[in-house]
C-alpha positions in Angstrom: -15.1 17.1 -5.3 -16.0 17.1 -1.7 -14.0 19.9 0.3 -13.7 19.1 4.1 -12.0 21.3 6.2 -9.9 18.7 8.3 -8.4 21.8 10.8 -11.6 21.9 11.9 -12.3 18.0 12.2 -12.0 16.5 16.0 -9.5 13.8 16.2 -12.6 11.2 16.2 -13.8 12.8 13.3 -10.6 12.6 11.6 -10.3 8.8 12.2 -13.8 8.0 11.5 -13.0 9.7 7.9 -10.1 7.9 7.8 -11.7 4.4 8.0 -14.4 5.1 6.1 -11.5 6.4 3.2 -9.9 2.7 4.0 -12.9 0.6 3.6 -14.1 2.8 0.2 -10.5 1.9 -1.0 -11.0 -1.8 0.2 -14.0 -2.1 -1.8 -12.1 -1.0 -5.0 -10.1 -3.5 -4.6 -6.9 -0.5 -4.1 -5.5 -1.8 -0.6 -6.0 -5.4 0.7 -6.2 -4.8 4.7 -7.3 -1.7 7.4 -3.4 -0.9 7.6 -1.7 2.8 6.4 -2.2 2.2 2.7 1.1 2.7 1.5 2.2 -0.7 1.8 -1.1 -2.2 0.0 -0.9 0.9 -2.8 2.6 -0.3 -3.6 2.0 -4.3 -3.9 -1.3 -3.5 -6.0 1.4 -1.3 -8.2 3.8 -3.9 -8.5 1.3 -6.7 -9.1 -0.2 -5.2 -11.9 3.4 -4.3 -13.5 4.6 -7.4 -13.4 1.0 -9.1 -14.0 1.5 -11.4 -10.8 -0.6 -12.6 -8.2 -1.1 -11.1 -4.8 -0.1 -13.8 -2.1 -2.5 -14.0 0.5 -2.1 -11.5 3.4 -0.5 -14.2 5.5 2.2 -14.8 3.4 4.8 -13.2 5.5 8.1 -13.7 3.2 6.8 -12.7 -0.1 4.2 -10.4 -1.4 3.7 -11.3 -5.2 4.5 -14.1 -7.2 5.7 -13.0 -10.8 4.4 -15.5 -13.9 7.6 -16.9 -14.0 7.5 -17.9 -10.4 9.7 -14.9 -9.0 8.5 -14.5 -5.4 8.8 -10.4 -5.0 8.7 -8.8 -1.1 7.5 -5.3 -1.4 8.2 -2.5 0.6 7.3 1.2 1.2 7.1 4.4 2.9 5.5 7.8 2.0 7.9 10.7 0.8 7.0 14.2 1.7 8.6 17.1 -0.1 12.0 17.0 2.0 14.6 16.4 0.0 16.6 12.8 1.4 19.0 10.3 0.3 17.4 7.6 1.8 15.8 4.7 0.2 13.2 4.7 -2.6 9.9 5.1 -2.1 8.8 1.5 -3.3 11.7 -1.4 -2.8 11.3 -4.8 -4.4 13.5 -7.5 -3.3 13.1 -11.4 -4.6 13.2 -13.8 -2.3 14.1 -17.2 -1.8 17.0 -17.1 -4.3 
């Protein structure tokens, strides 16, 4: 595995990795768009759990439509090592019920 020092990286360096990780991740068909890949990690989690299909990223209500034509609206954040009481990493809400 590659080791990169990133203390020693410039801010342009460090963003220039960055997007070059995004598109690589892209291309493996991991996150759908340029955004922090969080949100795209989660829905490609829940989309192959529930074996539904990805709405397209315009779709802004819903996320994933479940076989049985659940529409699911995913959401999530990153949790460091803090302990917290706050919400779950990944939430899952159906819509339109």
């Amino acid at each position: 595995m590659l080791e990169v020092n990133l203390k020693e990286q410039s801010p342009a360096e460090l963003l220039g990795l960055s997007r070059r990780i995004l598109a690589e991740l892209r291309e493996r068909g991991v996150v759908r768009t340029g955004n922090a890949p969080a949100g795209d990690y989660a829905e490609l989690l829940v989309q192959q759990a529930t074996k539904g299909t990805l709405a397209d990223n315009s779709k802004a209500s819903w996320d994933i439509e479940t076989p049985d034509g659940l529409h699911l609206q995913v959401k999530a954040r990153v949790v460091t090592g803090e302990r917290t009481r706050r919400a779950p990493a990944i939430c899952i809400s159906r819509m339109g019920l």
